[in-house]
N, C-alpha and C positions, 0 to 999 in steps of 0.2 A: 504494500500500500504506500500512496504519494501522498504528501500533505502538501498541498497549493496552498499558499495565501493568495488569497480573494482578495483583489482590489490593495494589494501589499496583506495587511496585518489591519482587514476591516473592521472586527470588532476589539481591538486592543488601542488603534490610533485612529484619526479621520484617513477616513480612504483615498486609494489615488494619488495620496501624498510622501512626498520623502521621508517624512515620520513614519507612516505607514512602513515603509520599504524598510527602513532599518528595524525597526521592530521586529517585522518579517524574515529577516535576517537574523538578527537576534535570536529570535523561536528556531533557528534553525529549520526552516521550510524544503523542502524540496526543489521545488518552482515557486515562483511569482509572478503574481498574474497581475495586469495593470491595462486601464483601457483609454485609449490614444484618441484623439479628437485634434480637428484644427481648429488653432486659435490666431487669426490674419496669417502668417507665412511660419507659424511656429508649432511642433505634435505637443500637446501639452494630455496633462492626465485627467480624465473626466469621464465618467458613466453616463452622465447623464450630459443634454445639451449645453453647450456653451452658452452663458450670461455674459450678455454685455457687459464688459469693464470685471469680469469677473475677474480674480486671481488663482492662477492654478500652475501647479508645477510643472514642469518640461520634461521631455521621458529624454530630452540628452540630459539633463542634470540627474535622470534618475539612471539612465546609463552608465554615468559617470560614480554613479553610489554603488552600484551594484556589479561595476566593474571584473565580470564574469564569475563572480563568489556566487551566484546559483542559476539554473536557467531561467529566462525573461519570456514569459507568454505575454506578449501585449494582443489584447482584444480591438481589432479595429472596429470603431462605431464607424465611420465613414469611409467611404473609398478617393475622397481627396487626400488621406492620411498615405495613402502608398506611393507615390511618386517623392514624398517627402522623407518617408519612410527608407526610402533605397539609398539616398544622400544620408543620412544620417548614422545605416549601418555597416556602410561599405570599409571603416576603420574598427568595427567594433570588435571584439575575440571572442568573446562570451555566449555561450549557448541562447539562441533566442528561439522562440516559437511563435507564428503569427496564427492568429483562431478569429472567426468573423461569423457570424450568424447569414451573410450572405455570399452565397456561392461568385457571383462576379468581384467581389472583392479579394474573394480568396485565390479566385483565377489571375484579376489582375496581379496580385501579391507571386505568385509561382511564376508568371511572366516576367517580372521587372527582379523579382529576388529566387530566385531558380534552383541556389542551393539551401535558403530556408526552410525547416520542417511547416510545413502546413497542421492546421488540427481542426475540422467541419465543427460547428458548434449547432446543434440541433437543441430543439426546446423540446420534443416527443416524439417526431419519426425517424425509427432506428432505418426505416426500407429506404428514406430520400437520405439520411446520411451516410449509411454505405455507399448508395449511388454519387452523390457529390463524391463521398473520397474518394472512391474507383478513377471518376474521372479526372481528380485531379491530382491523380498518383500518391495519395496519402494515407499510411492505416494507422492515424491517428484522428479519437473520435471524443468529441466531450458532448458530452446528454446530460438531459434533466434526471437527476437519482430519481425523481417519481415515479417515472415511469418506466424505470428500469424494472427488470426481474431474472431472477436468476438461469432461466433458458433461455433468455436474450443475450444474457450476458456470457454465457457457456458457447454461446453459437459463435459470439462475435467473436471469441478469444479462440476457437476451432480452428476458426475464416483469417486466423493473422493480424486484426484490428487490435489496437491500442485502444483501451475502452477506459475513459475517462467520465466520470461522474459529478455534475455538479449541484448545487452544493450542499456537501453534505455535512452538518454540524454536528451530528451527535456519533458516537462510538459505534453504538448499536447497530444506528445503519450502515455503517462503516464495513463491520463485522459482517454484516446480511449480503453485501454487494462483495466482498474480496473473494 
């Protein structure tokens, strides 16, 4: 079993932030998960939509924290984040992973960053995430823990897929899906 932090170290610091991430760090995580928005010509950290004049921290300064000490899933909410994305990590060393809830962002992502792992982020169908990652050469798969169950899970692990479960907060369900 992997321990992601969510949004860095969501429930210990405010999320998507450099606190966040060192914390995350801190706890000794596996991966870190953080999710990329533009803000005018800059990938800053945000889940949800950018606020005017809002303040939010830059995933190069969280680059720079995290300085390949664990792998980086940045979740792209938008697909103007990838062409900005490719300049930013063409010096980087550090294992990253890019994961998108929409398949043309994930294609444009494998087009412009080629040797990046990809990871399908599905909210409940296992059948269109298979098919998204088949076609875009990737057996890494993050789903909703809802809707998981354990012969979904046996199948997917049969078939080669990397079957990543989101989010899951308690042990029990932890234990029920490994």
């Amino acid at each position: 079993m992997k321990i992601i932090g969510h949004r860095g170290a969501k429930g210990l610091a405010p999320e998507n932030t450099l606190k966040s991430i060192r914390r995350a760090i801190a706890c000794k995580v596996d991966v870190i998960e953080v999710d990329a928005r533009m803000q005018d010509d800059e990938i800053v950290l945000s889940h949800d939509p950018i606020k005017p004049g809002g303040n939010y921290d830059t995933l190069e300064d969280a680059l720079t924290l995290i300085s390949g000490k664990v792998p980086l899933n940045i979740e792209i909410k938008e697909r103007a984040v990838v062409p900005e994305l490719k300049k930013l990590l063409q010096h980087y060393r550090g294992k990253i992973i890019i994961s998108s809830f929409e398949y043309k962002t994930l294609h444009d992502a494998h087009t412009q960053l080629p040797k990046i792992e990809l990871a399908v982020l599905e909210k409940w169908s296992g059948v269109r995430a298979i098919a998204e990652a088949t076609l875009l050469g990737t057996k890494r798969v993050h789903i909703s823990q809802q809707w998981l169950w354990s012969g979904f899970v046996r199948s997917m692990k049969h078939r080669g897929f990397e079957l990543y479960a989101y989010t899951v907060n308690s042990s029990d369900r932890a234990e029920e899906l490994e």
